[in-house]
C-alpha positions as CSV (number, residue, x, y, z in Angstrom):
1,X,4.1,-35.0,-10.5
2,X,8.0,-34.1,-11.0
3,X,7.6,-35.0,-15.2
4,X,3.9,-33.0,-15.2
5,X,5.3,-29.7,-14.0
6,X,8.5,-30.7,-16.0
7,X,6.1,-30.9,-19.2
8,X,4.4,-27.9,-18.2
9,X,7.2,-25.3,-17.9
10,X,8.2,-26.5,-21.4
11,X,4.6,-25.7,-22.9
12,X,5.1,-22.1,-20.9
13,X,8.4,-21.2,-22.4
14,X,6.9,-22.4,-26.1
15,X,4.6,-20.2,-25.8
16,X,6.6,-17.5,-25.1
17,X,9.0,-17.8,-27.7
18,X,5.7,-17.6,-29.9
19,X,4.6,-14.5,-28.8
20,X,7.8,-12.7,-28.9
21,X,8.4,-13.6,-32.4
22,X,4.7,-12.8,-33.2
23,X,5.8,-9.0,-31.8
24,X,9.3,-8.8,-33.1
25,X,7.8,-9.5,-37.0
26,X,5.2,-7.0,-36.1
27,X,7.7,-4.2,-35.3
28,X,9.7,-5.0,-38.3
29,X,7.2,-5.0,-40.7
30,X,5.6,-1.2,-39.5
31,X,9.4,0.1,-39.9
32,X,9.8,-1.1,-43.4
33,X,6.9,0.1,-44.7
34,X,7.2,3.8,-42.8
35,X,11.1,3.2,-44.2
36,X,9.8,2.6,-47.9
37,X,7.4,6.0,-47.7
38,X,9.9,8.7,-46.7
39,X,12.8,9.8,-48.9
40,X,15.4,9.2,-45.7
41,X,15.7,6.8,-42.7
42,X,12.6,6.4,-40.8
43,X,14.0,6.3,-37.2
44,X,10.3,6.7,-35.3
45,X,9.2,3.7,-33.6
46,X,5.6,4.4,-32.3
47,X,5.7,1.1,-29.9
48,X,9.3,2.1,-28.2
49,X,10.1,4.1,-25.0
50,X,8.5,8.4,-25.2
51,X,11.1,10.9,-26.4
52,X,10.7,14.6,-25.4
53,X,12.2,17.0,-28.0
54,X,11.9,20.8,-27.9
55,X,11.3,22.7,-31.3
56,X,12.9,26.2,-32.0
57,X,11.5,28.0,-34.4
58,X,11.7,31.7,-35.7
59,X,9.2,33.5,-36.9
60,X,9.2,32.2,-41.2
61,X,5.4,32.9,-42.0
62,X,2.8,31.4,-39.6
63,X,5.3,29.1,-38.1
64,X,5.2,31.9,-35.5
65,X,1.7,31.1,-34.9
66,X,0.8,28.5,-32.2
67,X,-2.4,27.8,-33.9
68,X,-0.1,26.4,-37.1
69,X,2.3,24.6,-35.6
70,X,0.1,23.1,-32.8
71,X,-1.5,21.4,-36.0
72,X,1.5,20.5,-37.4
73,X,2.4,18.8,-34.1
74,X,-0.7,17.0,-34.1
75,X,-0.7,15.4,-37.0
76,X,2.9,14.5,-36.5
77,X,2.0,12.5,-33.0
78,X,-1.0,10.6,-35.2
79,X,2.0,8.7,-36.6
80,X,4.6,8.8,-34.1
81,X,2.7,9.7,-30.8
82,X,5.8,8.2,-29.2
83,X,7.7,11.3,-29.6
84,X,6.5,14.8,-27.5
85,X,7.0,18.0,-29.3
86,X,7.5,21.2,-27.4
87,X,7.9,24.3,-29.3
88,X,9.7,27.5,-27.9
89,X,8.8,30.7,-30.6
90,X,12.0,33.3,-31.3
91,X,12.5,36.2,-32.9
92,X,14.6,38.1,-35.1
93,X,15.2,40.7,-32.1
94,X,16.7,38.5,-29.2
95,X,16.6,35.0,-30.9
96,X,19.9,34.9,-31.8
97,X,20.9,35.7,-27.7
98,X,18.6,33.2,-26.8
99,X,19.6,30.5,-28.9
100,X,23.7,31.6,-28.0
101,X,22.6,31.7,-24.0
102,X,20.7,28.2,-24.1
103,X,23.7,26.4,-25.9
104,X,26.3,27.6,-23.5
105,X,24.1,26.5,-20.7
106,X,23.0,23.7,-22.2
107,X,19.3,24.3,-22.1
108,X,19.1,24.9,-26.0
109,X,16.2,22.9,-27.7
110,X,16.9,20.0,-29.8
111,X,15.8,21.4,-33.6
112,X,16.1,25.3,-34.7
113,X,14.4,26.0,-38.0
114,X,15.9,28.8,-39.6
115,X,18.2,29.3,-42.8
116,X,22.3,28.5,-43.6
117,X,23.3,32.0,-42.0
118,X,22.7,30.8,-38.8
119,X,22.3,27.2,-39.2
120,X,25.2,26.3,-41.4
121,X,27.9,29.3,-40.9
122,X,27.1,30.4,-37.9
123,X,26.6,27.3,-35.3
124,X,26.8,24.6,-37.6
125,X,30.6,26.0,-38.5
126,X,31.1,26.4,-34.7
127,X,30.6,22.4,-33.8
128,X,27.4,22.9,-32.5
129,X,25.4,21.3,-34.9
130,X,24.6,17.7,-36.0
131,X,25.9,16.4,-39.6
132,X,22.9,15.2,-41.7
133,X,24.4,14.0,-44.3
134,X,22.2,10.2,-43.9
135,X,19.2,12.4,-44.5
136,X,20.8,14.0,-47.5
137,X,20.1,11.3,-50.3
138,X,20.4,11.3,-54.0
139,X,17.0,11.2,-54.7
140,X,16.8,14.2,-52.5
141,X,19.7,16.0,-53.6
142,X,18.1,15.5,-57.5
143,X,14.5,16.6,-56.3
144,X,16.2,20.3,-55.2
145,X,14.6,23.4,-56.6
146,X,18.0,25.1,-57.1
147,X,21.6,23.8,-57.2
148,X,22.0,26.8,-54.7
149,X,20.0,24.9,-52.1
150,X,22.3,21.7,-51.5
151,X,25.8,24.2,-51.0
152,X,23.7,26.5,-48.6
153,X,23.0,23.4,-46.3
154,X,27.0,22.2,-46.6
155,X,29.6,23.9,-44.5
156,X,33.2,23.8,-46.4
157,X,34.3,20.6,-44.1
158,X,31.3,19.1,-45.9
159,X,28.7,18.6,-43.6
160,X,25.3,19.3,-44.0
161,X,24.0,21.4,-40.9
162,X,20.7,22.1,-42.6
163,X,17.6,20.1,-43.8
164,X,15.8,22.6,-45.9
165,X,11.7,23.0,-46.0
166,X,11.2,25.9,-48.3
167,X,13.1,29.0,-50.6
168,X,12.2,32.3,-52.3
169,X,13.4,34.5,-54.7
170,X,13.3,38.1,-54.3
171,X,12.8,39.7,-57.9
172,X,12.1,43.5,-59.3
173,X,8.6,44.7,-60.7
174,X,7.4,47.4,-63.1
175,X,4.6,49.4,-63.3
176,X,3.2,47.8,-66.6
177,X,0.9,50.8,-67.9
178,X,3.5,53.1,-67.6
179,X,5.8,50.8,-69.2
180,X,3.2,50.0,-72.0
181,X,2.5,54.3,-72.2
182,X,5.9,55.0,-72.4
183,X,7.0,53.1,-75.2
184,X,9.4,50.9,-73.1
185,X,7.7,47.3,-73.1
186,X,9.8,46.8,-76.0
187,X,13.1,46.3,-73.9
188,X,11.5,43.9,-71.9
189,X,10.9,39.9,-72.7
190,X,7.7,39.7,-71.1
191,X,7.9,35.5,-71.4
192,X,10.7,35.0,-69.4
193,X,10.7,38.0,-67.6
194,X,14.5,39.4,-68.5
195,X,16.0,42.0,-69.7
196,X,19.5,43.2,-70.9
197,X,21.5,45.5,-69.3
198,X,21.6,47.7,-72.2
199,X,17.4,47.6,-72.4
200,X,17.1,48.5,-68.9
201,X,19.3,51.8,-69.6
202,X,16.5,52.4,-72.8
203,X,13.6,51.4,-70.7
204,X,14.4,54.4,-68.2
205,X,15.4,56.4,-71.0
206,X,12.0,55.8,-72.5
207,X,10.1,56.4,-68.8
208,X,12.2,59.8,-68.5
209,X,11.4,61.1,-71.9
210,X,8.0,60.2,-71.5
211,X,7.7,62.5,-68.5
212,X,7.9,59.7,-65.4
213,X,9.9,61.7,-63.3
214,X,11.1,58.6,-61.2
215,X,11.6,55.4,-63.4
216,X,13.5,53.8,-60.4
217,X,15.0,54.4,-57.1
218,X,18.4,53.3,-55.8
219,X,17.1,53.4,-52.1
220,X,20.1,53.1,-49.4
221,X,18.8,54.7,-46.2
222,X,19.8,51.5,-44.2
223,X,19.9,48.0,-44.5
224,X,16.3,47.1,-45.2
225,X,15.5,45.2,-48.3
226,X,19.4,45.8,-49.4
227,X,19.0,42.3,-50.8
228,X,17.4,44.6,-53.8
229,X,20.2,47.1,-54.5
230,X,23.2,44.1,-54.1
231,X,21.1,42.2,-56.9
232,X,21.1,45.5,-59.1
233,X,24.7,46.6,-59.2
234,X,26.3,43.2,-59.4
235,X,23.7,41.8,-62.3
236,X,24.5,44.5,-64.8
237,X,27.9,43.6,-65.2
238,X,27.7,39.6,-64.2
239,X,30.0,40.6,-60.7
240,X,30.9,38.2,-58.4
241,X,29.1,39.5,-54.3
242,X,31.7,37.6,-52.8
243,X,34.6,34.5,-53.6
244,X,33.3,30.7,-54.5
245,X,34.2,29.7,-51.0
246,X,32.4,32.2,-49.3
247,X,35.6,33.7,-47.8
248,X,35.7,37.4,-48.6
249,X,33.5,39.9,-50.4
250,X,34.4,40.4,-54.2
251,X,31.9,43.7,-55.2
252,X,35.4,45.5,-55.4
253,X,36.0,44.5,-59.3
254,X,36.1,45.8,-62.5
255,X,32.5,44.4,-63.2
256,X,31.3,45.7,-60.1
257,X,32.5,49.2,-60.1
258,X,30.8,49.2,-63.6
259,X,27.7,48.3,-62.9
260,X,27.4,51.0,-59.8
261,X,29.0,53.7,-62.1
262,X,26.5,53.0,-64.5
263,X,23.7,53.6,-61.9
264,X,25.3,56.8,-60.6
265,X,25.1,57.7,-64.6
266,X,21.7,57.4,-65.0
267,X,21.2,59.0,-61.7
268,X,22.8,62.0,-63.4
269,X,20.8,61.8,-66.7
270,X,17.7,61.5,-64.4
271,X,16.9,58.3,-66.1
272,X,17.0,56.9,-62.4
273,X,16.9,58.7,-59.0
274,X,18.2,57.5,-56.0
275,X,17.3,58.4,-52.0
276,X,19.7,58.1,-49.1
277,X,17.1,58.6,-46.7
278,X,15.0,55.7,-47.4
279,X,14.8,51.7,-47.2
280,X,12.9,49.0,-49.1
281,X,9.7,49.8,-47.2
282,X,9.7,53.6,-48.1
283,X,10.3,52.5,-51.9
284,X,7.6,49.5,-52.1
285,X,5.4,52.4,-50.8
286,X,6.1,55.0,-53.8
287,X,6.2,51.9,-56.0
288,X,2.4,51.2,-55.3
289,X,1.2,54.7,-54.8
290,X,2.8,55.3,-58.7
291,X,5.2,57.5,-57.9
292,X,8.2,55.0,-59.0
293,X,7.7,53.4,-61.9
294,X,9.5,50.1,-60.5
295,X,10.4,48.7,-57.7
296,X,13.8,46.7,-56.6
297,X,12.4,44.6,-53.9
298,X,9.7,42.3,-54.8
299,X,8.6,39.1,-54.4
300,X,5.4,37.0,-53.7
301,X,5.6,38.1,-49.6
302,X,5.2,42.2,-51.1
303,X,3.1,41.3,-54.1
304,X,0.5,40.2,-51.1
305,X,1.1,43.4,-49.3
306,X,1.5,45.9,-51.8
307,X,-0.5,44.9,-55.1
308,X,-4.0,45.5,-53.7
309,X,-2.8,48.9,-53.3
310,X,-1.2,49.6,-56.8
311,X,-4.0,51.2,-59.5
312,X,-1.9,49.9,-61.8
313,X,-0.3,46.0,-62.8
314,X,2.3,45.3,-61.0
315,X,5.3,43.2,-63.1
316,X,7.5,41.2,-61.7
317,X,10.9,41.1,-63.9
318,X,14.2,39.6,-62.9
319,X,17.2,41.7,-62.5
320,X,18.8,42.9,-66.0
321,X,21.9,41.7,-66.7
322,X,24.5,41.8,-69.7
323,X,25.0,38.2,-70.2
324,X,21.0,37.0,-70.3
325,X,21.6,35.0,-67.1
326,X,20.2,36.7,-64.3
327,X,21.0,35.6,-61.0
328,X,18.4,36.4,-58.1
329,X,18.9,36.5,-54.2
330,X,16.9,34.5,-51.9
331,X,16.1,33.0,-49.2
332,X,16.7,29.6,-47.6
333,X,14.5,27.6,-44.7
334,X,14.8,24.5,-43.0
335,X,15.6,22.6,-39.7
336,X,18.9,21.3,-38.3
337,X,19.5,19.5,-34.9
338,X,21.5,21.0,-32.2
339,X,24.4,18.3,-30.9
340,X,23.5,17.8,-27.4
341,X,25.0,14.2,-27.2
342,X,21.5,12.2,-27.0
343,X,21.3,9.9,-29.6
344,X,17.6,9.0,-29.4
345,X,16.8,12.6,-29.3
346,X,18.4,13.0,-32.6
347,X,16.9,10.6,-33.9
348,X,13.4,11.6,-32.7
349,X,14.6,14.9,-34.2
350,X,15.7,13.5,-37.4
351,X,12.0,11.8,-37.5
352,X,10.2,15.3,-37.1
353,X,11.9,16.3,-39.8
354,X,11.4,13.9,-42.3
355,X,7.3,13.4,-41.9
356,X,7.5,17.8,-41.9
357,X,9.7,17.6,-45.3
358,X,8.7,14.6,-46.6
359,X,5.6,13.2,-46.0
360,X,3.0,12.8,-48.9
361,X,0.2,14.2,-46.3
362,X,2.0,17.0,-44.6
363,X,5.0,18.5,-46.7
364,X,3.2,20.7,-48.8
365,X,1.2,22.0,-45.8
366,X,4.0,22.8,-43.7
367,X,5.3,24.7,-47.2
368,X,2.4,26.5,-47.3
369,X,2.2,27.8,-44.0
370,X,5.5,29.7,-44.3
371,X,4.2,31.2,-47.2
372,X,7.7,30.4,-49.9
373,X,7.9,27.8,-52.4
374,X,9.2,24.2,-51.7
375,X,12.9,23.1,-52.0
376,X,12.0,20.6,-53.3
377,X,10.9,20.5,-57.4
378,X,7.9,17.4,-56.7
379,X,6.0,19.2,-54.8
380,X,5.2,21.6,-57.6
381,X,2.9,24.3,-57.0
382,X,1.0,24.0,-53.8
383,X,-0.7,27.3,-54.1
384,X,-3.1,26.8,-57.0
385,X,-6.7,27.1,-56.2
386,X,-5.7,28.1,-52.5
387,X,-6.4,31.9,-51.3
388,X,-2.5,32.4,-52.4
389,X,-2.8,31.8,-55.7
390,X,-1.4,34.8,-56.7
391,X,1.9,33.4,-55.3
392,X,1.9,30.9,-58.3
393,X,3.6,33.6,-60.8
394,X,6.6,33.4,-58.6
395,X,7.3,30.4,-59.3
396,X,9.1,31.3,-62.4
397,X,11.6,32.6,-60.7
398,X,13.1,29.6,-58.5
399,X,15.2,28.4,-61.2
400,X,16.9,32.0,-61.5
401,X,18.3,31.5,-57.7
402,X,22.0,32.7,-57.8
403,X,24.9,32.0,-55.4
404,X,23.3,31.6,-51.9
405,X,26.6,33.9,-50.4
406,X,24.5,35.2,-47.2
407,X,26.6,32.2,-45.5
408,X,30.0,34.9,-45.9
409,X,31.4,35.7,-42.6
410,X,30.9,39.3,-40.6
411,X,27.4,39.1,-43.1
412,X,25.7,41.5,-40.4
413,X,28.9,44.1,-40.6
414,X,29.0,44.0,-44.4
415,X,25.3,45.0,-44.7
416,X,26.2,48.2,-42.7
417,X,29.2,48.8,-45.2
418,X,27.1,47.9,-48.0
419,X,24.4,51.1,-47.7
420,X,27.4,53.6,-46.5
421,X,29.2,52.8,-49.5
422,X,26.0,53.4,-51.7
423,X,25.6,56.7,-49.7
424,X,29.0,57.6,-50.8
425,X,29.2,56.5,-54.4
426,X,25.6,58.5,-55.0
427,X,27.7,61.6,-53.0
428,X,30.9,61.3,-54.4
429,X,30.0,60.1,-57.9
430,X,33.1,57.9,-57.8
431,X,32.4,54.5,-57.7
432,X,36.0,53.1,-57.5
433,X,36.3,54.7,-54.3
434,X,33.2,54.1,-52.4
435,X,33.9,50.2,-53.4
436,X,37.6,50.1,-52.6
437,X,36.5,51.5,-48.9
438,X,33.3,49.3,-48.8
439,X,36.1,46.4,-49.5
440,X,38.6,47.4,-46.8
441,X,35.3,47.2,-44.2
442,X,33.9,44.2,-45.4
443,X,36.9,42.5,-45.5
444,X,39.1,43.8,-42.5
């Protein structure tokens, strides 16, 4: 009886050994293969222990919808229905409180998806965010629509505190037929859509003398759409917004004064107007009604509001500049993981991520529901034979992405300065000074 039950328990603990390797080769194989489709370390494991993670999000396109991201969610948990998503929706008006409340208390969700001025500069430069740089591979790095992209993400003690889903460019546009009636499509290369700096001065010559009483407006009523006038003044003269390191702001330069002297010229001449009692709005509105013969702040987000309401083509141009390398602002969008000290939410977090940014059957989708452009180049253009489609002339643009230098310090106090220096440069008719004092605020 003793050898039986002796023989027995061996059989048992065979079998056992069998069965566990049978599982461990399973698990192994499911990992490689999940590791061989995505760009960066798959770190899901559908058969291991639930994760709860909370997702942040601002309001970037329909990711402030429920409906949208619900889907999203879903067809992140038919792969990895190991790890809960929960998703808290900010907005621009108390997000930031919220956000600076929970992480003091602690209650702060795991992943905020916003841009490098809050992500990168803000918290991520403050120790509150999680270094990606194992998600930031070469292939990656190579596949990025702009060169601006990768050194938004990276703070200067190089970490990178973002992960970034999607970019724009925000571009100019002129009214075409009045461009075309006015003798003026001559200054303009319509295939590239540049211009020099010394074309744009003829083109609003040309628009003036052809009786268009308002070829452009420099709008500076407050800070809305501001990204518009910084693009003008510093592209006509090639000027520097702010330092390489992102350190101080640089406007106040010889280049800089020139180019804002030059406006307040043509302001003179009447070959430009300008308004101190408006904003971007208030222009895209005179834009489209025909009044203005161009408009400073355009891109594929006002194209879709405004250009159903223009009787005429609206153009989209880059901004003119004297050395035939325009460079455009933009904007940045992404995710980055709040440091909370879990290590398996991270990873869950670093997982979301990845199958949102990377996956062959979702990426483009979750591009397309912010309504931008990818970051990265291989996804090409996801908006051709959709009901965007229009969006697909913007593309153009992406390459034209300048110096991503919204990541400056005191960014919010220098957009103030910014529009009371334009008030008083249009007032004054001084240049110089309005910069020098713009210079002492922005950079006391």
């Amino acid at each position: 009886m003793k050898k039986f039950l002796a023989l027995l328990l061996v059989l048992v603990m065979a079998l056992g050994l069998v069965a566990c390797s049978v599982e461990q080769s399973g698990n192994t194989g499911n990992n490689t293969a999940n590791n061989t489709q995505n760009d960066t370390e798959d770190t899901g494991d559908t058969s291991g222990e639930a994760v709860e993670i909370a997702l942040w999000t601002y309001p970037i396109g329909d990711w402030g919808k429920p409906e949208v991201v619900d889907q999203i969610i879903a067809n992140f948990n038919a792969k990895y229905p190991n790890i809960e998503v929960t998703v808290q929706y900010l907005d621009y008006t108390n997000g930031d409180a919220q956000v600076n409340t929970a992480m003091e208390g602690g209650t702060v969700g795991d992943i905020i998806m916003e841009g490098p001025e809050r992500l990168v500069s803000n918290w991520g430069a403050n120790g509150k965010m999680v270094d990606l740089s194992d998600m930031w591979t070469d292939e990656m790095k190579a596949d990025m629509a702009s060169e601006s992209i990768e050194k938004a993400c990276q703070w200067t003690d190089g970490a990178y505190y973002e992960y970034p889903l999607c970019m724009t460019t925000h571009c100019m546009a002129i009214n075409y037929e009045a461009f075309e009636a006015a003798g003026a499509l001559q200054y303009i290369d319509e295939e590239n859509r540049t211009w020099t700096t010394e074309n744009f001065v003829k083109a609003c010559e040309a628009l003036r003398d052809a009786g268009y009483s308002v070829p452009g407006i420099v709008y500076c009523g407050g800070q809305g759409g501001d990204q518009g006038t910084r693009a003008l003044v510093r592209n006509l003269y090639s000027a520097d917004f702010t330092d390489a390191e992102h350190t101080k702001y640089t406007m106040n330069s010889d280049n800089g004064v020139k180019g804002l002297q030059l406006l307040i010229d043509m302001v003179n001449d009447k070959s430009m107007t300008y308004d101190a009692g408006i904003v971007a709005s208030d222009e895209l509105t005179l834009f489209a009604n025909g009044t203005s013969c161009m408009s400073f702040c355009w891109n594929a987000s006002n194209w879709a509001t405004y250009a159903s309401q223009a009787s005429f083509t609206p153009f989209a141009m880059t901004f003119p500049t004297d050395d035939g390398q325009p460079e455009l602002d933009g904007g940045i969008w992404g995710f980055g993981i709040v440091d909370k000290g879990d290590q398996a939410k991270i990873d869950a977090a670093k997982t979301f991520i990845d199958f949102v940014c990377n996956d062959e059957s979702q990426a483009s989708d979750s591009v397309y529901a912010t309504g931008f452009f990818p970051a990265r180049s291989s996804l090409g253009d996801i908006y051709a034979g959709t009901e965007k489609e229009g969006y697909s002339e913007f593309l153009m643009f992406m390459p034209y992405l300048g110096d991503y230098y919204n990541v400056t310090p005191k960014w919010s106090e220098q957009r103030t300065a910014w529009f009371e220096m334009l008030q008083a440069a249009f007032s004054s008719g001084d240049a110089a000074s309005a910069l020098a004092e713009y210079d002492a605020k922005a950079n006391s």
